[in-house]
Each structure stands twice: as structure tokens, then as C-alpha cells.
C-alpha positions in Angstrom: 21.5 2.0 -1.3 20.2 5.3 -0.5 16.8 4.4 -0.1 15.1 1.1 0.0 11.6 0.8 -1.1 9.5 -2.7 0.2 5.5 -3.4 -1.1 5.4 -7.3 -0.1 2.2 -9.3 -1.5 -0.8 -8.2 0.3 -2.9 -11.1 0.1 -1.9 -12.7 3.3 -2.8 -9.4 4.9 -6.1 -8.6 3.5 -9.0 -8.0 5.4 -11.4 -10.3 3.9 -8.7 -13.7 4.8 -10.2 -14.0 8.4 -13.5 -14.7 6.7 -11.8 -16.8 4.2 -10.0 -19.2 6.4 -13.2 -19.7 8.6 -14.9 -20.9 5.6 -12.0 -23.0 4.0 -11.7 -26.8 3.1 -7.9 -25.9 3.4 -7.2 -23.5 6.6 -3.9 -24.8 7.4 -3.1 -23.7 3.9 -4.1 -19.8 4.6 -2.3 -20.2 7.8 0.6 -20.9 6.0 0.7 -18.4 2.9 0.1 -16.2 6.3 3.3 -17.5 8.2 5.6 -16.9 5.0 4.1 -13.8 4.3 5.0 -12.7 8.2 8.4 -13.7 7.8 8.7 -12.2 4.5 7.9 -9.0 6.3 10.1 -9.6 9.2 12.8 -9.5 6.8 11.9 -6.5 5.1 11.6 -4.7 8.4 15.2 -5.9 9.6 16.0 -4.1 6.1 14.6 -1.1 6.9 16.2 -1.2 10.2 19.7 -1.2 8.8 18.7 1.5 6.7 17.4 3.5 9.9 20.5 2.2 11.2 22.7 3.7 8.7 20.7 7.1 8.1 19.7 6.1 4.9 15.7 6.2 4.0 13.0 3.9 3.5 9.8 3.6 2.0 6.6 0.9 2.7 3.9 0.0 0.7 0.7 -1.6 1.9 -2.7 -1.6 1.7 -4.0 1.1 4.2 -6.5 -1.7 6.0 -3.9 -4.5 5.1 -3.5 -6.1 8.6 0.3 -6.0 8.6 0.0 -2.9 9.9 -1.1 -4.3 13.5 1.8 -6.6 13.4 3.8 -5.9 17.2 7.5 -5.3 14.6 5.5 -3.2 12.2 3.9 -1.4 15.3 7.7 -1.4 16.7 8.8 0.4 13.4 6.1 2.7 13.3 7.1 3.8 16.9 11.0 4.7 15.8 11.4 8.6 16.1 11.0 10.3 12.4 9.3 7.3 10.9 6.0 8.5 9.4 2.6 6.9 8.2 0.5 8.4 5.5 -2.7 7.4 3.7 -2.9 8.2 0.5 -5.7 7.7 -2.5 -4.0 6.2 -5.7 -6.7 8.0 -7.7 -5.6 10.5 -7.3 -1.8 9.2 -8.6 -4.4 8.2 -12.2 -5.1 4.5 -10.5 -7.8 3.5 -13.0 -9.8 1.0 -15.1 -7.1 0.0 -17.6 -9.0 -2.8 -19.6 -12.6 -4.5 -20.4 -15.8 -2.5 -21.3 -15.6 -0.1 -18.1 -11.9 1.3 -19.0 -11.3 4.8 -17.5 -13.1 5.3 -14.1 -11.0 6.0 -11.1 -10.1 3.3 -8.5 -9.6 4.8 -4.8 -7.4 2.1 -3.3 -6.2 3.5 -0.3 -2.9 3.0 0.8 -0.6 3.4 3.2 2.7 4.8 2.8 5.7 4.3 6.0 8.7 6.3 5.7 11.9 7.9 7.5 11.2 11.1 4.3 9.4 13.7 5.5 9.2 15.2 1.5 8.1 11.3 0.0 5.5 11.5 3.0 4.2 14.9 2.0 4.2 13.5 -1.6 2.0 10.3 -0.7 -0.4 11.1 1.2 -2.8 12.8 -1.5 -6.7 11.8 -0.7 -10.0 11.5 -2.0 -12.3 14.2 -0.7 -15.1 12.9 -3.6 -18.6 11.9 -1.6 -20.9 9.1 -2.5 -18.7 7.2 -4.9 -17.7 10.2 -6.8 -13.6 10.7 -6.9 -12.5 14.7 -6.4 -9.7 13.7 -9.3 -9.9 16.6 -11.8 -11.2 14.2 -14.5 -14.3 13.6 -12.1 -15.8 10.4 -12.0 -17.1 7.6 -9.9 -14.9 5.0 -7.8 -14.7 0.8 -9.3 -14.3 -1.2 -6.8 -11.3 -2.9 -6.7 -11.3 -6.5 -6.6 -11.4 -9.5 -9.1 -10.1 -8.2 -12.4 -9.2 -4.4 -11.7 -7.7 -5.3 -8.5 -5.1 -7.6 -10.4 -4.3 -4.4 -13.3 -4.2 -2.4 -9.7 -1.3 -4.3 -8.6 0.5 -2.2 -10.7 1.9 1.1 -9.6 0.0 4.0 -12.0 2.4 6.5 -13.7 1.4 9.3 -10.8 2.6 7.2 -7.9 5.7 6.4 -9.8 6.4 10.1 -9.9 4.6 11.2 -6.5 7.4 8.7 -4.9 10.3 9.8 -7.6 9.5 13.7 -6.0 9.2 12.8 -2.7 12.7 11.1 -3.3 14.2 13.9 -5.4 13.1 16.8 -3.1 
């Protein structure tokens, strides 16, 4: 393929799941989900690797705070010449409220984008310049937090990503 795209599950790589473990009846079983997560992203990277490999592109989705970024192969990656990392704001891509009585407002996410593309990096790394909860979105508005219900609906890639990463690819 011409170009591979990878966004694994984040949960394993969230920021709160230190905490979480601590405070867990179970913490073998968050040490676990972790492990599988970590080799679930070890193969994704030897992926992208043979994409490198072959001159072909790839593209990374995560979480911009996700701790998979620290990981010593995704560090490794990040380090191969003309392999780029970008934050970008999906707010600014229309991530919003999609259900429930608060439909509408904008949800920052932040999120970071890896690739070998200079033009899908350029196209992703959009970001909020909107101070004290207020998103610089032309439709204005105030930032939702994202977790519980809106961060399940977030999971889902809104319209303007889909087409920030279809121009990056196209161009």
C-alpha cells in the first residue's frame, strides 16, 4: 500500500492509568491491557518500518500526551530522518458534542500526528489559539472536556480530519 495509516487504542497509554493502577483491586490486569497494548504497537511500528523501508508513507495517530510517545521504538521512529511529529487541535477538524443536551460545543483533543509526509504533516497540525476555554474555531465557542460520554463519540474521526488527512495525502 501506498500509505499506511495506524491509531491503536489509547487507553493503555493514557495519562490518567498510572493513577489508576495505583488505586486498583486488579493492577496485574492494567499491566496487562498495557503489555498487549505495547506489543500491539511494536507491530505497528515494524509496519511503518517496512513502509520507510520501501519509500512508501505512513501516518500515526495518538493522543498528543498519550504515553506511547515516550516508548524507546516510538522514540527510535521519531529519530528516522524525514519522520515528522505534529500536534494538532481536532476542533479545529469540527471535533464536537455530537449527542445529549450539550450537542454542538467544540472538543480540543489534542493530538498527535507522526509521519514520513511532509504535506499530511502541514495538514495536521492545525491548533487552538482560543484562551480560557474559548476555541479560535470560526463557529466560536467554549472547549467540553473530553472524557466519559463525549470522549467515547470522540473516538470517532470528525469529517475535517477525514479530509485534513485525505489532503495531506492527495497533495
Amino acid at each position: 500500500p501506498y500509505m499506511v495509516i495506524g491509531s491503536p487504542e489509547c487507553k493503555a497509554f493514557c495519562t490518567f492509568m498510572a493513577p489508576n493502577e495505583a488505586r486498583s483491586r486488579n493492577p496485574e490486569k492494567i499491566r496487562a491491557a498495557r503489555a498487549k497494548a505495547v506489543m500491539h504497537l511494536d507491530f505497528m511500528i515494524k509496519i511503518y518500518y517496512e513502509q520507510l523501508d520501501n519509500v512508501r508513507y505512513v501516518l500515526h495517530e495518538h493522543p498528543a500526551y498519550a504515553t506511547s510517545w515516550q516508548l524507546e521504538k516510538m522514540v527510535d521512529l521519531l529519530n528516522v530522518p524525514g519522520v515528522d511529529r505534529v500536534v494538532g487541535d481536532q476542533c479545529h477538524y469540527a471535533a464536537e458534542v455530537v449527542r445529549g443536551t450539550q450537542r454542538g460545543p467544540p472538543i480540543r483533543k489534542q493530538t498527535g500526528f507522526m509521519s514520513n509526509s511532509p504535506m499530511v504533516i502541514q495538514s495536521l497540525a492545525r491548533r487552538c489559539e482560543g484562551r480560557g476555554g474559548l476555541c479560535s474555531r470560526s463557529a466560536g465557542g467554549g472547549h467540553v472536556a473530553c472524557n466519559g460520554s463525549v470522549a467515547k463519540d470522540a473516538q470517532r474521526y470528525p469529517r475535517g480530519l477525514c479530509r485534513a488527512m485525505t489532503k495531506g495525502i492527495v497533495d
